[in-house]
N, C-alpha and C positions, 0 to 999 in steps of 0.2 A: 667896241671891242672891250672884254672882259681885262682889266687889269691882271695881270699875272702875282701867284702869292708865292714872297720869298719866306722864307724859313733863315729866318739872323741868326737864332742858335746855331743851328747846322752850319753855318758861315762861319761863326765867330770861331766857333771851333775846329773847323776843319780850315783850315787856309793853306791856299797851293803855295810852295818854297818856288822862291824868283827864278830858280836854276831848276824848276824839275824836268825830269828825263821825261822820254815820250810813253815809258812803261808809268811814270808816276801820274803823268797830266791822262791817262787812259781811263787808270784807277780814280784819278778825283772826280773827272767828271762823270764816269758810271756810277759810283754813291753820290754825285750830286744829284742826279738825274730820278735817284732814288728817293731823295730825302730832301728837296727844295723843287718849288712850279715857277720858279723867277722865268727862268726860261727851260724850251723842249733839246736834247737831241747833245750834239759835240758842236764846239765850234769849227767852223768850214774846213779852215788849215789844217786840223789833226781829222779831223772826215778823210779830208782829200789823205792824210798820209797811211792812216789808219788801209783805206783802199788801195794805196798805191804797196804798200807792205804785203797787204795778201798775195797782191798779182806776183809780186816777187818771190813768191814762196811756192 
């Protein structure tokens, strides 16, 4: 399996705040997703809430 490539700039300077809201932690990880190949996709927990949110709507 291919090593994943992370992007440190893009980290060092974006770093998520310990308290961020679920609008904040949406917004980090879609430019992270943009701009680092460390890892694909959302992590599970805001996946799951992310989809439990639509239904809601």
């Amino acid at each position: 399996m291919e090593k994943s490539k992370i992007n440190k700039e893009w980290h060092m300077k974006n770093r998520m705040s310990k308290n961020a809201s679920f609008e904040q932690r949406v917004k980090w990880h879609t430019e992270h997703n943009k701009n680092c190949k460390c890892r694909e996709g959302f992590p599970q927990k805001l996946e799951e809430e992310i989809e439990r949110r639509k239904k809601k709507n």
